[in-house]
Structures are given as C-alpha cells and as structure tokens.
C-alpha positions as CSV (number, residue, x, y, z in Angstrom):
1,X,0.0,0.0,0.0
2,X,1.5,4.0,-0.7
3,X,1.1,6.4,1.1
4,X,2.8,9.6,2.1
5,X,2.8,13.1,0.1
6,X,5.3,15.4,-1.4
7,X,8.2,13.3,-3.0
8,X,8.3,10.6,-1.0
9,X,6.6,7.6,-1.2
10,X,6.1,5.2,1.9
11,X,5.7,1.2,1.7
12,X,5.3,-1.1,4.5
13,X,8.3,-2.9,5.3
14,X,6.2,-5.7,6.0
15,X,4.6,-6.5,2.6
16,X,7.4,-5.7,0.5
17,X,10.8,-7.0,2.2
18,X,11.5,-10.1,0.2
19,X,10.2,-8.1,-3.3
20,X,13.4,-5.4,-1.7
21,X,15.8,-7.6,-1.0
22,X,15.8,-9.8,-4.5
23,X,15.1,-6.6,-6.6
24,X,18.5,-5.0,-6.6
25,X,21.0,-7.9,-8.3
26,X,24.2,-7.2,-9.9
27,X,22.4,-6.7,-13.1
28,X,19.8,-4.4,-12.2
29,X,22.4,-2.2,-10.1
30,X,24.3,-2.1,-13.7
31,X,20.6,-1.1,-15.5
32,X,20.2,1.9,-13.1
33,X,23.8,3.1,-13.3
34,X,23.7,2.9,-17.3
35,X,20.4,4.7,-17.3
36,X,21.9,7.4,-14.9
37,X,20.2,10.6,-14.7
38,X,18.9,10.7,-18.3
39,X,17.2,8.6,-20.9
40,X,18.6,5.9,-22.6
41,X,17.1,3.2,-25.2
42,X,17.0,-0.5,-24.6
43,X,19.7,-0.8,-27.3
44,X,21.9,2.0,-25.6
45,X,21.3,-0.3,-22.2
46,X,22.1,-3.4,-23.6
47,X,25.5,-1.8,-25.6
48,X,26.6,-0.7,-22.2
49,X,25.9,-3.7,-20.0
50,X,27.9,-5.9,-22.7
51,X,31.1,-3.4,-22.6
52,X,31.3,-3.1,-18.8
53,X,29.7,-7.2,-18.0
54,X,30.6,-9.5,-21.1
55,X,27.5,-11.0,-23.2
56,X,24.4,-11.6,-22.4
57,X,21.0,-12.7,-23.8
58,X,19.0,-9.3,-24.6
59,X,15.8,-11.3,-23.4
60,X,17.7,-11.4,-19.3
61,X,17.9,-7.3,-20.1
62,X,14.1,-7.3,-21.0
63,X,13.2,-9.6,-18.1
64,X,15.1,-6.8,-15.4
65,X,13.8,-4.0,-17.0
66,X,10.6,-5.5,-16.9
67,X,11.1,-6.3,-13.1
68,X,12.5,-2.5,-12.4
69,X,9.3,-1.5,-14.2
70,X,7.0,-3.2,-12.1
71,X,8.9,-2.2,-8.9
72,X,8.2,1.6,-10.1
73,X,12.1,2.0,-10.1
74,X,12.1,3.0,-13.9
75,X,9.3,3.8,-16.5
76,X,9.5,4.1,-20.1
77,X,9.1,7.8,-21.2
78,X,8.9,7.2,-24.8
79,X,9.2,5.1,-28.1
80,X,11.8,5.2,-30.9
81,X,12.0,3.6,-34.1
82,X,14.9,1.1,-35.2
83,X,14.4,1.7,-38.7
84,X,14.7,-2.3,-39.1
85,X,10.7,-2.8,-39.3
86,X,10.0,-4.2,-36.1
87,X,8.8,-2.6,-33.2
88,X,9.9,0.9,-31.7
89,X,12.5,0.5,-29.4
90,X,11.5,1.9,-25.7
91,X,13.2,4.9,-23.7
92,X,13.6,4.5,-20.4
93,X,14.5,7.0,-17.4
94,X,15.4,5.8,-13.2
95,X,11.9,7.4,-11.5
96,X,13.5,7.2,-7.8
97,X,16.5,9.1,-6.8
98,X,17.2,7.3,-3.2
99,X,15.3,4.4,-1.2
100,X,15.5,4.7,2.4
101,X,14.7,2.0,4.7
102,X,13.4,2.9,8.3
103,X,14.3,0.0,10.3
104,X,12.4,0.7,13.7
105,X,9.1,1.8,11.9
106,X,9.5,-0.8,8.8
107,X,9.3,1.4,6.0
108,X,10.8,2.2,3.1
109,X,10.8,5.9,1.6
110,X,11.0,5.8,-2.3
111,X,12.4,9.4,-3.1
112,X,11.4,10.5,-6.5
C-alpha cells in the first residue's frame, strides 16, 4: 500500500521485504547506473551492459527491465523507431532518486 505526500513515497516494510531484498542484483544495479540521470534506449542499455559485464542474452535485459518496471524504479518515457521494421524500441528513465529504509518503523521511503 503508498502512502505519504510530497516526493516521498512510503511502503510497509512488511509487505514488501523479500520483493526489496531480490530486486536489486548485480544486473539491475548495472541497468540503473547505465540509465543514470537521463534517458537511454534499450539498445543503448544493452550496448553498455555488454562493454562493462561480457554478453548476455537481450531477453535477461528485458526480463530486469521488466522487473524495475513493475517495482516503479524506472518507467518508459517514450518510443523510438529502429528503422529495421519491427517494433519501436522503448526509452527509459530511473523514476527514484534514493530508497530509504526505516528499520524501527518498517518502512521504506521511495524518493522521486
């Protein structure tokens, strides 16, 4: 359940510690940091996770994304053609600046 106002966003420690604890793997660490403060493309993702990790299926990229999507750590802010017929490639930005995790009360404060 949310709650909270301004730019902070409150969970209940409660409800979501095991989704907390598994959400942030190597992987996804490496997703936020290549998205950084802007916007970057799927392809632009994937091209920096190979350089800096080795290869890697693109359908483990789309999985994580997928995750950090649901999680409301990223969203996708827009759509871009690849020019090779298929479908438009997504953008996607970070939508929370710092988690905080109040031990005593049990929540965590999504900053955004």
């Amino acid at each position: 359940m949310m709650r909270g106002r301004g730019r902070w966003r409150r969970r209940c420690w409660g409800n979501y510690q095991n989704q907390f604890l598994v959400a942030f793997t190597g992987i996804r660490w490496a997703i936020l940091r290549a998205i950084g403060n802007g916007q970057k493309s799927t392809s632009e993702i994937y091209s920096e996770l190979v350089a800096s990790h080795g290869d890697m299926p693109r359908s483990l990229l789309y999985y994580h994304l997928g995750e950090l999507e649901k999680m409301g750590i990223i969203e996708v802010v827009g759509y871009r053609e690849t020019g090779k017929g298929g479908a438009p490639e997504k953008i996607w930005r970070v939508t929370v600046r710092r988690i905080v995790i109040d031990i005593l009360s049990g929540q965590i404060l999504m900053e955004r």
